[in-house]
C-alpha positions as CSV (number, residue, x, y, z in Angstrom):
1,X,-81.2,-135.0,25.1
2,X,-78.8,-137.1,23.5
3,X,-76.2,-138.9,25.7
4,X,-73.2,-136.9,24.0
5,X,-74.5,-133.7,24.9
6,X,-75.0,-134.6,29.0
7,X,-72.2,-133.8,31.0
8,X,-71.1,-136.4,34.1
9,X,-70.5,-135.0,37.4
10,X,-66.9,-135.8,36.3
11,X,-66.6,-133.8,33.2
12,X,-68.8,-131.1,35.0
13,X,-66.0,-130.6,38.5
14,X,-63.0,-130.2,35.6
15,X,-64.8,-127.9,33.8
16,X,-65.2,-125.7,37.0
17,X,-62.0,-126.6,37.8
18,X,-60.5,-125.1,34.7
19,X,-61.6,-121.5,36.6
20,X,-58.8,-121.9,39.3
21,X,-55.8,-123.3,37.5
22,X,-53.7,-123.5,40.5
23,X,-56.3,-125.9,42.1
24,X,-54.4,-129.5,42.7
25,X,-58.0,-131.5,42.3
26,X,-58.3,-132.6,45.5
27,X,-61.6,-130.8,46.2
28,X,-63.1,-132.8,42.9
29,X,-61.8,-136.1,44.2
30,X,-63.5,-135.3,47.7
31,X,-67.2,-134.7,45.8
32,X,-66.9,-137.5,43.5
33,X,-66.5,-139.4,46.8
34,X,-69.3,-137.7,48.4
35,X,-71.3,-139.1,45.2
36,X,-70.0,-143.1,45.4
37,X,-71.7,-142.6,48.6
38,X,-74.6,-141.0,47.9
39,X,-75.1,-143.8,45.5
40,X,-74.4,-146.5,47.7
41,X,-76.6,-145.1,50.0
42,X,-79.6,-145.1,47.2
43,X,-78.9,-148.7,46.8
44,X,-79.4,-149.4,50.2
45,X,-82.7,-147.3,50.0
46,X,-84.3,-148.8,47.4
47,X,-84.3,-152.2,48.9
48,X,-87.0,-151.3,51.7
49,X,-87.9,-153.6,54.0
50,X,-86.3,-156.4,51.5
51,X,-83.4,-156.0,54.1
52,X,-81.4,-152.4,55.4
53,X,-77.3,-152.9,54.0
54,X,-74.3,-152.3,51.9
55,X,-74.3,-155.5,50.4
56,X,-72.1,-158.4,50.9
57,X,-70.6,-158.7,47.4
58,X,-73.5,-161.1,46.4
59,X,-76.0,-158.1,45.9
60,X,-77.6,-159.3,49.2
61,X,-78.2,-156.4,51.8
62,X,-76.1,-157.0,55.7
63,X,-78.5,-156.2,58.3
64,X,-77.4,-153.3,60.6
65,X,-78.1,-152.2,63.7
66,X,-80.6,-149.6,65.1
67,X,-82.5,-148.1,67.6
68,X,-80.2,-146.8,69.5
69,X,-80.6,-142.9,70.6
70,X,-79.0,-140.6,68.9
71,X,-77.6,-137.1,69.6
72,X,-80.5,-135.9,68.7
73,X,-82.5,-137.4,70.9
74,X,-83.9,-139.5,67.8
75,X,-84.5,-143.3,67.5
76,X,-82.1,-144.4,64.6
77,X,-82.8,-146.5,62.4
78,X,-80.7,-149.0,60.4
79,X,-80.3,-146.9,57.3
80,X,-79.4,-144.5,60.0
81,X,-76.5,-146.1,60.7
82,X,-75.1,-147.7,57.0
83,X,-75.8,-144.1,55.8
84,X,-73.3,-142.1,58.2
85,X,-71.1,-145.3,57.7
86,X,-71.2,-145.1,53.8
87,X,-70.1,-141.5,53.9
88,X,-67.3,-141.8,56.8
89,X,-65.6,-144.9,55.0
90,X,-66.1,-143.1,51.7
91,X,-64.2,-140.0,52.8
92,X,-61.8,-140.9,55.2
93,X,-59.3,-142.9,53.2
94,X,-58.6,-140.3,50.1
95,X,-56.5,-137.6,52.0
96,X,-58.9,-134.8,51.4
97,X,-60.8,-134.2,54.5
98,X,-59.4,-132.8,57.7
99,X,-62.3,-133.9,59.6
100,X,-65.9,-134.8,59.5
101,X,-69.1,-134.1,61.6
102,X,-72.3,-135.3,61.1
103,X,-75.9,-135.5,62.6
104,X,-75.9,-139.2,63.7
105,X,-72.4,-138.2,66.0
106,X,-71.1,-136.3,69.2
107,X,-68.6,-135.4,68.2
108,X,-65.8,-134.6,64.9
109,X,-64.5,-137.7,63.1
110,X,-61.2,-138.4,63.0
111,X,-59.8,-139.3,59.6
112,X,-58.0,-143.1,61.2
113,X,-53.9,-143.4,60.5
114,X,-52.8,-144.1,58.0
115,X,-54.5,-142.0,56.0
116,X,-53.2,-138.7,55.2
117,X,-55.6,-135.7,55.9
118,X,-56.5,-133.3,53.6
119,X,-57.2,-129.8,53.6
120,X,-61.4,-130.0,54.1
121,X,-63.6,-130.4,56.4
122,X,-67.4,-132.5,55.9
123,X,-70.4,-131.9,57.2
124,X,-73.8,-133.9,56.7
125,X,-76.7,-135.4,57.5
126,X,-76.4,-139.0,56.1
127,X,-80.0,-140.0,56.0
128,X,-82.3,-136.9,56.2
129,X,-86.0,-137.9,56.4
130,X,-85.3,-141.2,57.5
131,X,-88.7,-141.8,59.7
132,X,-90.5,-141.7,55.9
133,X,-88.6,-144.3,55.1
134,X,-91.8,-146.8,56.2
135,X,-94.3,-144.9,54.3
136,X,-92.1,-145.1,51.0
137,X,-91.9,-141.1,50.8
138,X,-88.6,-139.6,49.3
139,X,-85.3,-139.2,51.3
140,X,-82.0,-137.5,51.2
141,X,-78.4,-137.0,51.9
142,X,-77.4,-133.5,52.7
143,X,-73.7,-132.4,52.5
144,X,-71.5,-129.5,53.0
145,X,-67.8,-128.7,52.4
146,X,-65.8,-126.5,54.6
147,X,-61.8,-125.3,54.1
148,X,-60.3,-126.6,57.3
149,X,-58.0,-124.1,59.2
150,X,-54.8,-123.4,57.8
151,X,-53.2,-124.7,61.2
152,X,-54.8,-128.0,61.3
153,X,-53.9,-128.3,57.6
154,X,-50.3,-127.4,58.5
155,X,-50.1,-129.5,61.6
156,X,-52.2,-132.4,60.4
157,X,-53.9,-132.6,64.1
158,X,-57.1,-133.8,64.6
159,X,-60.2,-131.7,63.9
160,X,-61.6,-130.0,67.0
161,X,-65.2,-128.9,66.9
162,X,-64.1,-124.9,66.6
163,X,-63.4,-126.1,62.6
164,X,-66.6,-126.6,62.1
165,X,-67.6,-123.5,63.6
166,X,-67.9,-121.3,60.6
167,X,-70.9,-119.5,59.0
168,X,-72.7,-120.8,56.3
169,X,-71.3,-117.9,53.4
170,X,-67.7,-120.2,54.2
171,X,-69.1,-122.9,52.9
172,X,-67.2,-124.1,49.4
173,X,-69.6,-126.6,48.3
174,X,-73.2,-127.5,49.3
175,X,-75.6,-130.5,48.3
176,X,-77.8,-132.7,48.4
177,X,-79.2,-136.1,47.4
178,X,-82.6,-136.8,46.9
179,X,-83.7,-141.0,46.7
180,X,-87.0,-140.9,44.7
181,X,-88.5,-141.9,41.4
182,X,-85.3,-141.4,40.3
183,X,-81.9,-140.4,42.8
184,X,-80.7,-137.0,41.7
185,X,-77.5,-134.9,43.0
186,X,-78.1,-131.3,43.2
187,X,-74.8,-129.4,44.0
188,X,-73.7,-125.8,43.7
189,X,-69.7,-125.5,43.8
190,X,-70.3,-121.6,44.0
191,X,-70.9,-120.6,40.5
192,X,-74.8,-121.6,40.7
193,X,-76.8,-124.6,41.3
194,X,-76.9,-127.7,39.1
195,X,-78.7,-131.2,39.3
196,X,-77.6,-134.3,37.9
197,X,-79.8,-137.3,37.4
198,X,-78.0,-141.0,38.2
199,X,-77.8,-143.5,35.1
200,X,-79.0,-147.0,36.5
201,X,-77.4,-148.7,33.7
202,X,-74.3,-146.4,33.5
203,X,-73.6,-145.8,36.9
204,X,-73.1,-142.3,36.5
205,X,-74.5,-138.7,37.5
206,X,-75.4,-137.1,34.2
207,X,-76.3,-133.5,34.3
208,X,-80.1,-133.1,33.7
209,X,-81.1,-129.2,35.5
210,X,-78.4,-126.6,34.3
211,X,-78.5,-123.3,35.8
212,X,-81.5,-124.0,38.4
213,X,-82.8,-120.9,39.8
214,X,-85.7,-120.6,42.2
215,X,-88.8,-118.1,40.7
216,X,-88.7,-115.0,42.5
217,X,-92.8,-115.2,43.0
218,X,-95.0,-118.0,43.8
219,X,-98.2,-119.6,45.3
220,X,-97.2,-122.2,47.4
221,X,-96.4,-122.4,51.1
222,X,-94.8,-124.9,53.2
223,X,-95.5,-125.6,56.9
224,X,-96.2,-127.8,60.0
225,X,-99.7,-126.6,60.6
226,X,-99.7,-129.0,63.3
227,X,-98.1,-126.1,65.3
228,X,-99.6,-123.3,65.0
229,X,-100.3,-122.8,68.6
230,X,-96.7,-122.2,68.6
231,X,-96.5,-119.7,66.2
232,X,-95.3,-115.9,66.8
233,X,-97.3,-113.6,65.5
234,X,-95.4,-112.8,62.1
235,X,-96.2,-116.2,60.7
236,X,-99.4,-116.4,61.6
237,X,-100.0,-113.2,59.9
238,X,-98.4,-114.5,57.0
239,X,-100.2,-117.3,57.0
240,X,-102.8,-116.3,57.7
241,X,-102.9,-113.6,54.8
242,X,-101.4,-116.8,52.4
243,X,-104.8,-118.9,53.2
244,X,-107.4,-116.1,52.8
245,X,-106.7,-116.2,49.1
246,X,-108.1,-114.1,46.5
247,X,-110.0,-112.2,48.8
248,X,-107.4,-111.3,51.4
249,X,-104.6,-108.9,51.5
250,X,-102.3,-110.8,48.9
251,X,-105.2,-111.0,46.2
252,X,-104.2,-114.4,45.3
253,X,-104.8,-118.3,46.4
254,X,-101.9,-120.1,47.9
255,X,-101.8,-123.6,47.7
256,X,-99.9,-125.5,50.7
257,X,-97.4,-128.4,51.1
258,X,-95.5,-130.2,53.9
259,X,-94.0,-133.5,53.1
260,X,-91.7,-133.5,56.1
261,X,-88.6,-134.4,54.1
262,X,-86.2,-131.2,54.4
263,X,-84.6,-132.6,51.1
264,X,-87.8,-133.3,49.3
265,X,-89.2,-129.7,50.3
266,X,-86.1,-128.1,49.1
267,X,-85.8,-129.9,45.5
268,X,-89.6,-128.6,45.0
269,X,-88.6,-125.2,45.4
270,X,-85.6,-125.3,43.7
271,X,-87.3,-126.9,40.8
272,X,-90.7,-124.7,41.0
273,X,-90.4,-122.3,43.6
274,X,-92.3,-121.8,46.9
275,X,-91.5,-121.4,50.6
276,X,-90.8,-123.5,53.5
277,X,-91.0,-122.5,56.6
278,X,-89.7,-124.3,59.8
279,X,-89.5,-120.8,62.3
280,X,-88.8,-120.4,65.8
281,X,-91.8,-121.0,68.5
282,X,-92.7,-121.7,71.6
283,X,-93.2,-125.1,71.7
284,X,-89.7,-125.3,73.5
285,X,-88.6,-122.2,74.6
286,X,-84.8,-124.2,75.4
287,X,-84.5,-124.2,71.5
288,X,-84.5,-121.2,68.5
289,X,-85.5,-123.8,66.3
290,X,-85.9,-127.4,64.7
291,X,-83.3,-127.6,62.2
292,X,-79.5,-128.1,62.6
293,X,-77.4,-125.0,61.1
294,X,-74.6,-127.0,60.3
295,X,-75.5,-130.1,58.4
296,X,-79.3,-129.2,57.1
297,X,-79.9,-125.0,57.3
298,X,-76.3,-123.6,56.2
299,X,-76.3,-126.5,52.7
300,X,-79.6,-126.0,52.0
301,X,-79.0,-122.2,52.2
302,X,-76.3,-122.0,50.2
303,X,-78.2,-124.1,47.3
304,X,-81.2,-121.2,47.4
305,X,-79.2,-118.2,47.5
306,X,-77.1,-119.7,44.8
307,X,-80.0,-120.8,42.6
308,X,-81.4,-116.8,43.5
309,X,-83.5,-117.5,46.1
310,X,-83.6,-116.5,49.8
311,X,-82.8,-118.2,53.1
312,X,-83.4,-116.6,56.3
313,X,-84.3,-117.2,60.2
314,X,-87.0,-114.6,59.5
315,X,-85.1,-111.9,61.3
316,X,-81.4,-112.3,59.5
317,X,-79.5,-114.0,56.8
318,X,-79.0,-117.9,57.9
319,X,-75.7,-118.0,56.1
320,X,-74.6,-114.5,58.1
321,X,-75.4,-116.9,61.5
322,X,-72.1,-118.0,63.9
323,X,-72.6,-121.1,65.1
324,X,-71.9,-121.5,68.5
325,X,-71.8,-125.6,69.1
326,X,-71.9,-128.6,66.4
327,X,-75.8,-129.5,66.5
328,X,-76.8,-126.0,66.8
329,X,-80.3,-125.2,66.0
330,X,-82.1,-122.7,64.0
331,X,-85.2,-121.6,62.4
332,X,-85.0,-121.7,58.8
333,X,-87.4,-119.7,56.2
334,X,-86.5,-120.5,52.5
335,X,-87.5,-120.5,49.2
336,X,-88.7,-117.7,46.6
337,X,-87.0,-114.1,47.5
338,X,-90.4,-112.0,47.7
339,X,-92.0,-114.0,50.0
340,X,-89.0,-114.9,52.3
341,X,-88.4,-110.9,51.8
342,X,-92.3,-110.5,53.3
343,X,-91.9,-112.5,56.1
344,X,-88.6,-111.0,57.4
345,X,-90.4,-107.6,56.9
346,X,-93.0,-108.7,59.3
347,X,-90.3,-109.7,62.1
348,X,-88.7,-106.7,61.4
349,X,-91.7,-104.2,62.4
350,X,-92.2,-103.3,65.5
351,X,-93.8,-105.4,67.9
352,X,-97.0,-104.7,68.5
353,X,-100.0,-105.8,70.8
354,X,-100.0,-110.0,69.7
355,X,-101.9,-110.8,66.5
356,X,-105.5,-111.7,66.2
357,X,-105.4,-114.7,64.2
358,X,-108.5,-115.0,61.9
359,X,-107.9,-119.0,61.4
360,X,-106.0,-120.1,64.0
361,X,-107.2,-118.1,66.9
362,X,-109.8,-118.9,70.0
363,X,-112.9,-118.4,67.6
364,X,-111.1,-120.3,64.4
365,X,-111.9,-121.8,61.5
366,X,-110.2,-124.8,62.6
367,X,-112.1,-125.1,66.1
368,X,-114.7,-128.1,66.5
């Protein structure tokens, strides 16, 4: 398509603006914002091992530190670092944001004085995917905006960790960034799902995927076989039934993908459907699941439902879910609305005697 006929991110947010004419822009400044740092964080990406930076105005990468422990209880690593850097230092100064949180820190950030704070609140995971970094496999930034509470944007106080506290159907905004063949910016602003594709020799988001929307059906799955020990007994039925193929229950054959990039398994969906899967187990009984709710399920669920897909814990709506703390965990099922639909019907029926596995069970396909 001609260059006249793409859209930039820019020209895209006043577009959508023009649909609430009392809005006063400030929510366009704070994603445009969101995107200088997503880009500076692709920058930083693509020089690998050739050094981990921001630059230091001579196109040369600064070294950073890492390896320190994380809240997570997760080695960082330096892109760890410059990432959540890149999108605090971005954000902080424009007088939009209230607050931030993020998965590489205890607690809220406070926007510093003198810097006036805004009426929004962000929420992200600067670096997502990070340990693939070594093996050259695509990464991400995931984002999402939150309206801060009427008294904090009244008072101007700092941001407490009950601001954050909201379900994922309050979110405004959701997206992500993904740093691959090419670094893309898929965002949804509420009116649907749209990905823009970053001009190297502009500088520029350009919008390339109008009006994404996940396929209803498909023949792909996406898990962590790895655990299937783990597994309760309505996803090993499912995939159980999704591996015997043509001659199974479903009548079809399933192919299956795990990349281990939450980013990079969400952008194949969203471009060509499929379902991930990361549920609850009992590998660690202390935790309902791998994946944070704030800064990785609740973003990425708003993307899929907006693009007409489904997002789920297998046993309710993941956007319906009340987080309770700032790194909550959850299980997350996503992806094409039948099968997400399938496998919250399993949870729902009542439970029965445990299932007899076919493939994964004591006499299994998989056993030596």
């Amino acid at each position: 398509m001609p260059f006249s006929h793409r859209s930039t991110l820019t020209q895209y947010l006043i577009e959508q603006r023009r649909r609430f004419p009392s809005a006063g822009g400030d929510f366009n400044a704070l994603i445009l914002d969101v995107a200088l740092a997503c880009k500076a964080i692709a920058r930083s990406v693509a020089f690998g091992e050739l050094g981990h930076g921001i630059g230091n105005g001579n196109g040369a990468p600064q070294a950073a530190a890492g390896g320190e422990i994380n809240v997570q209880g997760e080695i960082q690593k330096p892109l760890d670092v410059i990432s959540n850097r890149l999108f605090t230092r971005m954000n902080e100064t424009g007088g939009y944001c209230a607050g931030m949180a993020s998965e590489e820190m205890q607690g809220p950030y406070q926007i510093p004085a003198p810097h006036p704070r805004g009426k929004y609140l962000l929420v992200f995971d600067p670096l997502d995917g990070s340990s693939n970094i070594d093996v050259n496999v695509s990464v991400g930034s995931i984002f999402s905006v939150l309206r801060a509470p009427q008294d904090a944007i009244d008072s101007g106080r700092d941001a407490t960790v009950d601001d954050f506290l909201q379900p994922g159907s309050a979110q405004v905004a959701a997206g992500y960034a993904l740093y691959g063949p090419t670094t893309m910016l898929v965002l949804s602003v509420g009116s649907g799902v749209v990905g823009f594709t970053l001009d190297p020799n502009l500088g520029e988001f350009m919008l390339t995927h109008p009006g994404i929307r996940v396929p209803q059906d498909t023949q792909e799955f996406a898990i962590n076989a790895s655990n299937s020990r783990f597994w309760e007994a309505p996803v090993k039925r499912y995939v159980d039934e999704c591996l015997a193929g043509k001659t199974g229950p479903r009548a079809k054959d399933f192919n299956m993908r795990w990349i281990a990039s939450m980013v990079a398994e969400a952008h194949r969906i969203l471009m060509r459907g499929g379902v991930f899967m990361y549920p609850r187990d009992t590998k660690d009984l202390a935790k309902p699941g791998r994946l944070r709710l704030l800064y990785e399920a609740n973003p990425v669920g708003f993307l899929i439902e907006q693009a007409g897909g489904r997002a789920s814990t297998g046993r309710e709506p993941v956007l319906d879910v009340k987080p309770t703390s700032l790194h909550q965990r959850v299980s997350l099922v996503f992806g094409s609305k039948i099968e997400v639909e399938r496998i919250e019907k399993y949870h729902a029926e009542p439970k029965q005697v445990e299932y007899a596995s076919p493939l994964f069970a004591a006499r299994s396909l998989f056993r030596d």
